[in-house]
Biotite code that builds the C-alpha atoms (Angstrom):
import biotite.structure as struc

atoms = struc.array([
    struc.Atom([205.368, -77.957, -1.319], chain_id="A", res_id=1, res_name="UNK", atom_name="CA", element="C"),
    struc.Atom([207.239, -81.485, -2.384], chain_id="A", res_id=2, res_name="UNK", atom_name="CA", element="C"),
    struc.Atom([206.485, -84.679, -0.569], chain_id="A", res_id=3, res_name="UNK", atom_name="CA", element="C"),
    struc.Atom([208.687, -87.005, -1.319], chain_id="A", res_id=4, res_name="UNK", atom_name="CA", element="C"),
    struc.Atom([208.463, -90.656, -1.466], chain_id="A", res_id=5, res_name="UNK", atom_name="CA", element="C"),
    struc.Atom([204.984, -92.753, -3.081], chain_id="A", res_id=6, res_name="UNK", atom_name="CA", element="C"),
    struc.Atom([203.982, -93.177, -0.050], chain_id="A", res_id=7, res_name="UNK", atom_name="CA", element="C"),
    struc.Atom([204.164, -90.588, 1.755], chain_id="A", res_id=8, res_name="UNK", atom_name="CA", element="C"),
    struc.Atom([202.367, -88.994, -1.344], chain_id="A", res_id=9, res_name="UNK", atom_name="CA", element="C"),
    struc.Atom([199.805, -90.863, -0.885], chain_id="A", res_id=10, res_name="UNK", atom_name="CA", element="C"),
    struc.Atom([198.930, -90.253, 2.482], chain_id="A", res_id=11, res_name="UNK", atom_name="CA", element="C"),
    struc.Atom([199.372, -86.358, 1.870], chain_id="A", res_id=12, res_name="UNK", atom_name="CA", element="C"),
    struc.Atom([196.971, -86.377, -1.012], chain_id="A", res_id=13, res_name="UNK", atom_name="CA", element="C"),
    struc.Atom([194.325, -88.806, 0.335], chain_id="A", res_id=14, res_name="UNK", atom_name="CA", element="C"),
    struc.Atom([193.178, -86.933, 2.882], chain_id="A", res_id=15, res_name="UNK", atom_name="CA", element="C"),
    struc.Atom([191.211, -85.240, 0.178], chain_id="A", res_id=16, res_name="UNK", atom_name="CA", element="C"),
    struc.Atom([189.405, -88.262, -1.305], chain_id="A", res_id=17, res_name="UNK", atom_name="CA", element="C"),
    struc.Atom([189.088, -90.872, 1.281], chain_id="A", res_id=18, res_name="UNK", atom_name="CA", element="C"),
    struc.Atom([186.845, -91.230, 3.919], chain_id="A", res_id=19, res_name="UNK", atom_name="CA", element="C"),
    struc.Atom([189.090, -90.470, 6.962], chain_id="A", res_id=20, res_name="UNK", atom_name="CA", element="C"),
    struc.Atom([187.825, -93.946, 8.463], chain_id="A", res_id=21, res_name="UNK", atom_name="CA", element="C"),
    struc.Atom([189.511, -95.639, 5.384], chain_id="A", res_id=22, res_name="UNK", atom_name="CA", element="C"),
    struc.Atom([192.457, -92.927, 5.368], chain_id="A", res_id=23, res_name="UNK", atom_name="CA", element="C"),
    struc.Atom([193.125, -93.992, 9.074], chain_id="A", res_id=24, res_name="UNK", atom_name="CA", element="C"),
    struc.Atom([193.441, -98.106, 7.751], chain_id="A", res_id=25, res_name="UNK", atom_name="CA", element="C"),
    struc.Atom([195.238, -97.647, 4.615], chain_id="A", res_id=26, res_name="UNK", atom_name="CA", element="C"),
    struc.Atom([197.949, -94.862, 6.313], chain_id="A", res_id=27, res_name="UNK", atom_name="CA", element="C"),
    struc.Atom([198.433, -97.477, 9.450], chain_id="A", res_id=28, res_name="UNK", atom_name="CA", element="C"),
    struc.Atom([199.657, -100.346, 7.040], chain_id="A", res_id=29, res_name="UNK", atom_name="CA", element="C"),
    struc.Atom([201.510, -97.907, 5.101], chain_id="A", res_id=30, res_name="UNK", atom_name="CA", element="C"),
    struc.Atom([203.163, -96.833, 8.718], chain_id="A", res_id=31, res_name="UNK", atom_name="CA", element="C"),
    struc.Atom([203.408, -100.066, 10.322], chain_id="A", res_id=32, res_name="UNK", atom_name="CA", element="C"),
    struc.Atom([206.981, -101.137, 10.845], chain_id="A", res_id=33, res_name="UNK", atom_name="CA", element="C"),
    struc.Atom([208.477, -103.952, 8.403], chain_id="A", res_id=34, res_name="UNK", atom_name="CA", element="C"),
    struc.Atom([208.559, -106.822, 11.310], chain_id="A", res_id=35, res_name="UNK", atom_name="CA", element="C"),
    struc.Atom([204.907, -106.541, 11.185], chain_id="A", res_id=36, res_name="UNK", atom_name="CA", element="C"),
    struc.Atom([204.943, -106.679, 8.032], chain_id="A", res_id=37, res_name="UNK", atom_name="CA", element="C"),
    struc.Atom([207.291, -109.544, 7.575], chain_id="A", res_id=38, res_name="UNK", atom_name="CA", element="C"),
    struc.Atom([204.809, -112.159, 10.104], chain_id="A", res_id=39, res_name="UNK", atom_name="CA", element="C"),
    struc.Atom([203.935, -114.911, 8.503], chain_id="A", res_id=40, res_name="UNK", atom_name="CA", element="C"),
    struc.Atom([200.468, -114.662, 7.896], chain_id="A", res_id=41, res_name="UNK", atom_name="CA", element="C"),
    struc.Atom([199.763, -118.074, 10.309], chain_id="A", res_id=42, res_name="UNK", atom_name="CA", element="C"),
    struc.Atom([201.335, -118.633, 13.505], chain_id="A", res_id=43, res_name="UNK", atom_name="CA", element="C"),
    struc.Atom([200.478, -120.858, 15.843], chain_id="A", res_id=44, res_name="UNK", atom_name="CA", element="C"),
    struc.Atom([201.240, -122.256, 19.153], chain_id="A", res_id=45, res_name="UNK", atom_name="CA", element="C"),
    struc.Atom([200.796, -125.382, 21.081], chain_id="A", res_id=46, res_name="UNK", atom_name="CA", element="C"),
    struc.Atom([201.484, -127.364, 24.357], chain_id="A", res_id=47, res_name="UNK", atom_name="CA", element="C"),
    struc.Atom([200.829, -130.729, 26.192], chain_id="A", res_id=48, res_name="UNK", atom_name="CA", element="C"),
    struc.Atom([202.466, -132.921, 28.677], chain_id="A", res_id=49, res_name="UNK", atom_name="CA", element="C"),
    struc.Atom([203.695, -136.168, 27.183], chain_id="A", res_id=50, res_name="UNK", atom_name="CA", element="C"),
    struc.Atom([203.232, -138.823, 30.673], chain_id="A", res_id=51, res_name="UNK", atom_name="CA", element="C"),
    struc.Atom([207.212, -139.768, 29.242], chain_id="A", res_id=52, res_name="UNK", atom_name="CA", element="C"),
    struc.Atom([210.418, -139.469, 29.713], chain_id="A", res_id=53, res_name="UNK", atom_name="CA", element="C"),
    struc.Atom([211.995, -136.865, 27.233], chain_id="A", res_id=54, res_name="UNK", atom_name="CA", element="C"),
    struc.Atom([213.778, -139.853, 24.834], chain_id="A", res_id=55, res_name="UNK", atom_name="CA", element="C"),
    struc.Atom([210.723, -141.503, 24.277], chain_id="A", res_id=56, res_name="UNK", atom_name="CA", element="C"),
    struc.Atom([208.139, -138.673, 22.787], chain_id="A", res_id=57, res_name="UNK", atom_name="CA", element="C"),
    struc.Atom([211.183, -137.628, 20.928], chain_id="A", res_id=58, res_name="UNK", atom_name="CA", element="C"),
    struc.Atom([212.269, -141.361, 19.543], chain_id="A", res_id=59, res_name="UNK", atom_name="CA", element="C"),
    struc.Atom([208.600, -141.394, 18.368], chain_id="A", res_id=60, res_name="UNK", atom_name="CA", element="C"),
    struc.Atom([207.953, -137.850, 17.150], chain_id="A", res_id=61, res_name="UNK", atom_name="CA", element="C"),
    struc.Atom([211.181, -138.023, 15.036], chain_id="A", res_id=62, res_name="UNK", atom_name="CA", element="C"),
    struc.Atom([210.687, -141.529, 13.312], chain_id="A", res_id=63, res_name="UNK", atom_name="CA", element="C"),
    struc.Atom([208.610, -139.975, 10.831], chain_id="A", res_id=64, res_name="UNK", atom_name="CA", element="C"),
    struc.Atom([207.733, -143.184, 8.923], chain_id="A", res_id=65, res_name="UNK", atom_name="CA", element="C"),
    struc.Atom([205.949, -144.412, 12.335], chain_id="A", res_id=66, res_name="UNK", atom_name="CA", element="C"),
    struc.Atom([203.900, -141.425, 12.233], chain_id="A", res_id=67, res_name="UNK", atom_name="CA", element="C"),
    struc.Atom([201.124, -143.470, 10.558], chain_id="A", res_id=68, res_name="UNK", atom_name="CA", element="C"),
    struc.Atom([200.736, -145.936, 13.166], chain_id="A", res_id=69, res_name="UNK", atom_name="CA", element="C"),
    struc.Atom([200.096, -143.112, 15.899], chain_id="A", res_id=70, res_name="UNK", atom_name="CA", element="C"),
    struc.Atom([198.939, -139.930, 14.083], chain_id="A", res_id=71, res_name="UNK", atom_name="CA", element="C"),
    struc.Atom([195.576, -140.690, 12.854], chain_id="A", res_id=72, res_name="UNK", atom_name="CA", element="C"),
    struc.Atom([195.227, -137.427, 10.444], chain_id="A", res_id=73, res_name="UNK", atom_name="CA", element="C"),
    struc.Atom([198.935, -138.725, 8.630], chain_id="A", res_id=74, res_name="UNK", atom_name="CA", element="C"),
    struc.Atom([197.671, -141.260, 5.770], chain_id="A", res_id=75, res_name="UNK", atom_name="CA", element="C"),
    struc.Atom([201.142, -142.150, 4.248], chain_id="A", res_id=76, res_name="UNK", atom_name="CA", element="C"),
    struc.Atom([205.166, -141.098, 4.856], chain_id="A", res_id=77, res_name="UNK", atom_name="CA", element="C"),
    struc.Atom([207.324, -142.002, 1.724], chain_id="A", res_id=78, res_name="UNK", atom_name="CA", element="C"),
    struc.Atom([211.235, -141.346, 3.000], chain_id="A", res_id=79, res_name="UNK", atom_name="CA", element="C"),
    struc.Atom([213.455, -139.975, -0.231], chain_id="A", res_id=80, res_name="UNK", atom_name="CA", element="C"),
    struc.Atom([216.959, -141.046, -0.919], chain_id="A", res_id=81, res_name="UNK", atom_name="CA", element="C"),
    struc.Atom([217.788, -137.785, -0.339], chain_id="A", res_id=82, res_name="UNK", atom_name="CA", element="C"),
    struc.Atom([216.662, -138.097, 3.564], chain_id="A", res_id=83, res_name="UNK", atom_name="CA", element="C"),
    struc.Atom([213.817, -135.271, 2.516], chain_id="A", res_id=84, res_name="UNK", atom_name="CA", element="C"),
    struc.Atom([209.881, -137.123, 3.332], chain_id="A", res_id=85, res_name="UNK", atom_name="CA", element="C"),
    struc.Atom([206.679, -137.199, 1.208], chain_id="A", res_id=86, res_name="UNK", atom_name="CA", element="C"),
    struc.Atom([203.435, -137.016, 3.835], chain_id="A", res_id=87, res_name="UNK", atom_name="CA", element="C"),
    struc.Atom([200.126, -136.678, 3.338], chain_id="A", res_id=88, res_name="UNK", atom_name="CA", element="C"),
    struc.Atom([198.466, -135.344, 6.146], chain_id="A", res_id=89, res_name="UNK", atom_name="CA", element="C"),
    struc.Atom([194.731, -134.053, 6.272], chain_id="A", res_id=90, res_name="UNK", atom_name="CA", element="C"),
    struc.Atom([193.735, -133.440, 2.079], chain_id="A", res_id=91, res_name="UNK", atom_name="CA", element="C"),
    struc.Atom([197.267, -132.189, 1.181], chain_id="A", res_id=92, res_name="UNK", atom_name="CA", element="C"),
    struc.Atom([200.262, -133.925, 0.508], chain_id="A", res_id=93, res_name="UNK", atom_name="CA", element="C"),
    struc.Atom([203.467, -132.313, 1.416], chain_id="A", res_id=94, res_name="UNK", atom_name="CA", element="C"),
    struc.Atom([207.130, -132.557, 0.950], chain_id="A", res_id=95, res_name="UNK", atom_name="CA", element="C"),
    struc.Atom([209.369, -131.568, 4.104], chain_id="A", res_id=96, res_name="UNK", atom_name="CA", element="C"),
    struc.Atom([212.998, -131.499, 4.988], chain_id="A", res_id=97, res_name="UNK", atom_name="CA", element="C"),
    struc.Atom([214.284, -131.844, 9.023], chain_id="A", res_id=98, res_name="UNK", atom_name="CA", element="C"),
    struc.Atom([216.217, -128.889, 9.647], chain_id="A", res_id=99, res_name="UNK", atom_name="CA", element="C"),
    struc.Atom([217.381, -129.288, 13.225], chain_id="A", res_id=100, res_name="UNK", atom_name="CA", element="C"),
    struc.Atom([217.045, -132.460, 15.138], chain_id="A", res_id=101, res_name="UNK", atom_name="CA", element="C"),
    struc.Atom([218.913, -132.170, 18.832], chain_id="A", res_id=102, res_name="UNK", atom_name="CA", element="C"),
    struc.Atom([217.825, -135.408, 20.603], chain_id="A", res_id=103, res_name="UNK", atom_name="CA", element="C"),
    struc.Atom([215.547, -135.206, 23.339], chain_id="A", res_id=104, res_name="UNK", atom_name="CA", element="C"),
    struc.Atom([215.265, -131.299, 23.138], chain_id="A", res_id=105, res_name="UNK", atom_name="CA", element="C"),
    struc.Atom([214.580, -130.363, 19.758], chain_id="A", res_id=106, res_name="UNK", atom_name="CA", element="C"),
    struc.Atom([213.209, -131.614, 16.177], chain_id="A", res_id=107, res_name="UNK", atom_name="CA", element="C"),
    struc.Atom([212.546, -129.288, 13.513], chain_id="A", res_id=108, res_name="UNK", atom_name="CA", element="C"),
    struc.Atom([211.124, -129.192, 9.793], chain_id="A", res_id=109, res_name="UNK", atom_name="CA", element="C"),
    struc.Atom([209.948, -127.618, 6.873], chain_id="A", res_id=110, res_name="UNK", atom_name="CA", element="C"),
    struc.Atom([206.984, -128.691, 4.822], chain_id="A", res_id=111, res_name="UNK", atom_name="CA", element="C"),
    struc.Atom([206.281, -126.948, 0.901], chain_id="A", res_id=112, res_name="UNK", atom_name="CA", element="C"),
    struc.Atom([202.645, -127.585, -0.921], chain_id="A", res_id=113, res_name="UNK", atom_name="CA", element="C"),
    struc.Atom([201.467, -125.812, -4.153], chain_id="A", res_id=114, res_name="UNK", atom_name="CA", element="C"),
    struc.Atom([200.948, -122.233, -2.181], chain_id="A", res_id=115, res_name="UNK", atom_name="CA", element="C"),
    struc.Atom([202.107, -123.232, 1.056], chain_id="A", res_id=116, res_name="UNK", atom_name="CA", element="C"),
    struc.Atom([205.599, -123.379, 2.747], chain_id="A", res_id=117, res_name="UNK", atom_name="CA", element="C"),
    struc.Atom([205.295, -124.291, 6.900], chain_id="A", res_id=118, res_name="UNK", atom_name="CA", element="C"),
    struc.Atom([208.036, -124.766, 9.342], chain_id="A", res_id=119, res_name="UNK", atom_name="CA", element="C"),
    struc.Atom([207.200, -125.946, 12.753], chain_id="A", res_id=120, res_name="UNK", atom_name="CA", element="C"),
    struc.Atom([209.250, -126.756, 15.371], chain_id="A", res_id=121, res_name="UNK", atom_name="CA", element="C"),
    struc.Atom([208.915, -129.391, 18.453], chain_id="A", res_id=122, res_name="UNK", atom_name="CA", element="C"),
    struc.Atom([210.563, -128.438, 21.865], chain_id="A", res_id=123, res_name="UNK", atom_name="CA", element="C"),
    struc.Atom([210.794, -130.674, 24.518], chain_id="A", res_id=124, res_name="UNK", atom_name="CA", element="C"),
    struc.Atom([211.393, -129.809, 28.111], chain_id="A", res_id=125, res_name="UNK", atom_name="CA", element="C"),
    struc.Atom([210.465, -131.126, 31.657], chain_id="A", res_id=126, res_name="UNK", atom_name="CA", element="C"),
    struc.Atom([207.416, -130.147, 33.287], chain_id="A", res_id=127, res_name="UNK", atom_name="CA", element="C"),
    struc.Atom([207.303, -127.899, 36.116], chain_id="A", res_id=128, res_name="UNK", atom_name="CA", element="C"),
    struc.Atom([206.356, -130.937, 38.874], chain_id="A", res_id=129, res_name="UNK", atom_name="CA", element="C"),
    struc.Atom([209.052, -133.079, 36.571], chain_id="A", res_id=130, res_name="UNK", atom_name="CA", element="C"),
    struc.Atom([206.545, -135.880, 35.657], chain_id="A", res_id=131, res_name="UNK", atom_name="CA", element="C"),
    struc.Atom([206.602, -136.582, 31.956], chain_id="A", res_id=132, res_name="UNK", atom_name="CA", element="C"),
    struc.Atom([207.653, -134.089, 28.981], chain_id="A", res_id=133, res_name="UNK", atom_name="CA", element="C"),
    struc.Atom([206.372, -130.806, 28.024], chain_id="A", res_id=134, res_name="UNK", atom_name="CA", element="C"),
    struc.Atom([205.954, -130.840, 24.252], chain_id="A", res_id=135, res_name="UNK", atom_name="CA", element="C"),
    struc.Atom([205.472, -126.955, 22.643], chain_id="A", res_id=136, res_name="UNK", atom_name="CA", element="C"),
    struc.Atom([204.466, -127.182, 19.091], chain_id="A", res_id=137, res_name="UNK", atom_name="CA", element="C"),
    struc.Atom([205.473, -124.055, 17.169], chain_id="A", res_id=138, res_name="UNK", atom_name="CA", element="C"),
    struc.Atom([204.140, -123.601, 13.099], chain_id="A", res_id=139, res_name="UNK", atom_name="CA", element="C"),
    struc.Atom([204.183, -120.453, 10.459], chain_id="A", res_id=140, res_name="UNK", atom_name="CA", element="C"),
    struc.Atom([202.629, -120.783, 7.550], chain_id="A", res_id=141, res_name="UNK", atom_name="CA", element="C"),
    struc.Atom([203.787, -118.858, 4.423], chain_id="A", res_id=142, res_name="UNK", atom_name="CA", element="C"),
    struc.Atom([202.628, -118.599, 0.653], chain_id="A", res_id=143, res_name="UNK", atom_name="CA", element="C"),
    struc.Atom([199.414, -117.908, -1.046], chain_id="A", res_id=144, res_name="UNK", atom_name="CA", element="C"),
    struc.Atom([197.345, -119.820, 0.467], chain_id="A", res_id=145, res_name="UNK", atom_name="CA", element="C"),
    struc.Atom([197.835, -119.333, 4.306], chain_id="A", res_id=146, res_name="UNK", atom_name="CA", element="C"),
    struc.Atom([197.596, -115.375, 3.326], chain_id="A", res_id=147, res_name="UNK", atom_name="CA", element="C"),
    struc.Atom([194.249, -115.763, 1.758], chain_id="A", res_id=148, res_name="UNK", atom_name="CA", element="C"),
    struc.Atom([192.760, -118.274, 4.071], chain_id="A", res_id=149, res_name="UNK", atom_name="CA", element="C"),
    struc.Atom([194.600, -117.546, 7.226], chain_id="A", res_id=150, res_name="UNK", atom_name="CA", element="C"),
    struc.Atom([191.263, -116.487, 9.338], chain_id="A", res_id=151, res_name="UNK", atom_name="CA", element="C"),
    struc.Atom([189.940, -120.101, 8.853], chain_id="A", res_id=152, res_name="UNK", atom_name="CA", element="C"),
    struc.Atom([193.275, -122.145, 8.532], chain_id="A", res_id=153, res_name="UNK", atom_name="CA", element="C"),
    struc.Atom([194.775, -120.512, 11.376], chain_id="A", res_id=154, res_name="UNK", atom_name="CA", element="C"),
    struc.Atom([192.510, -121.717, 14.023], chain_id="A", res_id=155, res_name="UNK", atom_name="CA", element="C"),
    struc.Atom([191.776, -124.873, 12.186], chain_id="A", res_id=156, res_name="UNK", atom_name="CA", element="C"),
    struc.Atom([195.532, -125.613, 12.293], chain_id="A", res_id=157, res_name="UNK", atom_name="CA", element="C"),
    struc.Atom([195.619, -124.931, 15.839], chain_id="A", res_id=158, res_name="UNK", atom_name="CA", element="C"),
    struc.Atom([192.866, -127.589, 16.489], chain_id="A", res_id=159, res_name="UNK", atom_name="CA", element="C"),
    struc.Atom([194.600, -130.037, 14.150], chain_id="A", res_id=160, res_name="UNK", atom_name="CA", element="C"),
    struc.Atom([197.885, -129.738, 15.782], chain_id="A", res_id=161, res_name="UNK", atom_name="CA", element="C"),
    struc.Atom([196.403, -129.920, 19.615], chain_id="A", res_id=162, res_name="UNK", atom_name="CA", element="C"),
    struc.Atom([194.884, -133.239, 17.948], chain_id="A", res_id=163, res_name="UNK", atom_name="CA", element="C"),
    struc.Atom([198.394, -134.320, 16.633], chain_id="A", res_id=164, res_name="UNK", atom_name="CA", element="C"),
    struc.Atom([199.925, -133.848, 20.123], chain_id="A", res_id=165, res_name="UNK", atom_name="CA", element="C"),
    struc.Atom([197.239, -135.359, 22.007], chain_id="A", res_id=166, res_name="UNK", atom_name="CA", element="C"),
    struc.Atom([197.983, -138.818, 19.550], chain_id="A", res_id=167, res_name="UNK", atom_name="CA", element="C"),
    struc.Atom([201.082, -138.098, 20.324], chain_id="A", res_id=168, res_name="UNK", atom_name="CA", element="C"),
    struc.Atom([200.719, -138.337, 24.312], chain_id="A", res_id=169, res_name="UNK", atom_name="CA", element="C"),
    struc.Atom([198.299, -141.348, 23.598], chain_id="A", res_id=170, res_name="UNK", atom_name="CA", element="C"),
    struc.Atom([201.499, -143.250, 21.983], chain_id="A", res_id=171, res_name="UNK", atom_name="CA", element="C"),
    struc.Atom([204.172, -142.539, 24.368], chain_id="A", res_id=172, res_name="UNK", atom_name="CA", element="C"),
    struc.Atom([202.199, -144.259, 27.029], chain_id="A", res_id=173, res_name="UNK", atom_name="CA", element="C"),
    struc.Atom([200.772, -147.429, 24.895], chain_id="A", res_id=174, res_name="UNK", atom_name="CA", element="C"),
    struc.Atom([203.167, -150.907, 24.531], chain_id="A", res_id=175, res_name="UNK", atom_name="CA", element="C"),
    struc.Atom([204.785, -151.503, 21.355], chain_id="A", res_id=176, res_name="UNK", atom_name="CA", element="C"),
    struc.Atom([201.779, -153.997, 20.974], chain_id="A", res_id=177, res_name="UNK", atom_name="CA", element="C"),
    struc.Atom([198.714, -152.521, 21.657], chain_id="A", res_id=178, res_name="UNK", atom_name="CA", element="C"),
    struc.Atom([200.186, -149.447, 19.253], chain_id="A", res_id=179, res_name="UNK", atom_name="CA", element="C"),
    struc.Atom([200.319, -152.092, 16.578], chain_id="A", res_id=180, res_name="UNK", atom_name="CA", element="C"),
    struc.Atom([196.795, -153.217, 17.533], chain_id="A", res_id=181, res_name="UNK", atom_name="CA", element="C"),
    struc.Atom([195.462, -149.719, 16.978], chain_id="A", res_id=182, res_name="UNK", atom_name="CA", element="C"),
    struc.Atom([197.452, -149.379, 13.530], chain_id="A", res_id=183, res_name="UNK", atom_name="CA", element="C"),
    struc.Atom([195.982, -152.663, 12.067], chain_id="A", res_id=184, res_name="UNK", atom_name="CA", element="C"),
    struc.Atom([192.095, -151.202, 13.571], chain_id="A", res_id=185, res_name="UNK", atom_name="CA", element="C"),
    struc.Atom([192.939, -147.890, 11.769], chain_id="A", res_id=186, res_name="UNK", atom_name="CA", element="C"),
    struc.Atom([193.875, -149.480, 8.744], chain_id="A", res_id=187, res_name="UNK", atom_name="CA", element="C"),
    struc.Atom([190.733, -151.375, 8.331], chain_id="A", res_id=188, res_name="UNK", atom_name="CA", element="C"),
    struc.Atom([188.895, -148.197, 8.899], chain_id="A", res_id=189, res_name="UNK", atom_name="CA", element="C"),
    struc.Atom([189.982, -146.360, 6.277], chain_id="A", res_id=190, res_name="UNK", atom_name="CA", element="C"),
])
């Protein structure tokens, strides 16, 4: 008898020397269909109503060198001729691209670290009852390091991220003044 094909060689033959608990695992990610495969190892969702109007939570989420002044885990945002941004949010710095940016519904990016390579995606939409904006947070993760560390840094991220939105919702509603209060009480905090 031939079987052709690695792995289906594998599968045939191991039966023999695995433990069929262990044959079961290895043959169902040998089986397992190539979208599943292809999921970036972190994925994560969010959601929260904005109490404002669609132009404002997008005016402020897409002026990304205001993000300091209302995103209290973003230390620094360094704009590049090129129109790309240097960030440092949390301990890593990261360099990120906007990729789609359809004013108020949409603002997309891409952010690369040593190991890491994120896109996340902001969609903005009215609210069921129509008071304020609906803002759904969307992020994969890619690379190295979100594979290897993806069953702390995927819930960790999620947490983050609620965090960033929450700011967010914070800083639609305060005046241009008491936003530069908070700024000038952050900065002599850190």
């Amino acid at each position: 008898m031939v079987v052709p094909g690695l792995r289906n060689n594998v599968m045939a033959t191991g039966g023999r020397f695995l433990p069929r608990g262990w044959l079961t695992r290895f043959s169902g990610r040998l089986l397992r269909s190539d979208s599943a495969a292809s999921r970036p190892p972190i994925d994560v969702h969010n959601e929260i109503v904005a109490p404002a109007m669609a132009e404002r939570v997008w005016d402020l989420l897409t002026d990304v060198e205001g993000w300091p002044s209302w995103y209290r885990a973003c230390r620094w945002v360094r704009v590049e001729p090129d129109g790309s941004f240097r960030w440092k949010a949390h301990p890593i710095a990261l360099r990120s691209t906007v990729v789609a940016c359809d004013r108020p519904d949409a603002f997309t990016f891409v952010a690369d670290a040593l190991g890491l390579h994120a896109e996340h995606a902001f969609t903005l939409r009215p609210p069921s009852d129509g008071l304020g904006t609906v803002v759904l947070s969307h992020e994969t993760q890619t690379g190295p390091l979100p594979w290897l560390a993806r069953v702390v840094l995927g819930p960790l991220l999620h947490v983050t991220t609620q965090a960033w939105l929450a700011d967010l919702a914070r800083a639609v509603t305060a005046s241009p003044a008491a936003r530069e209060r908070e700024a000038v009480g952050d900065a002599h905090r850190t």
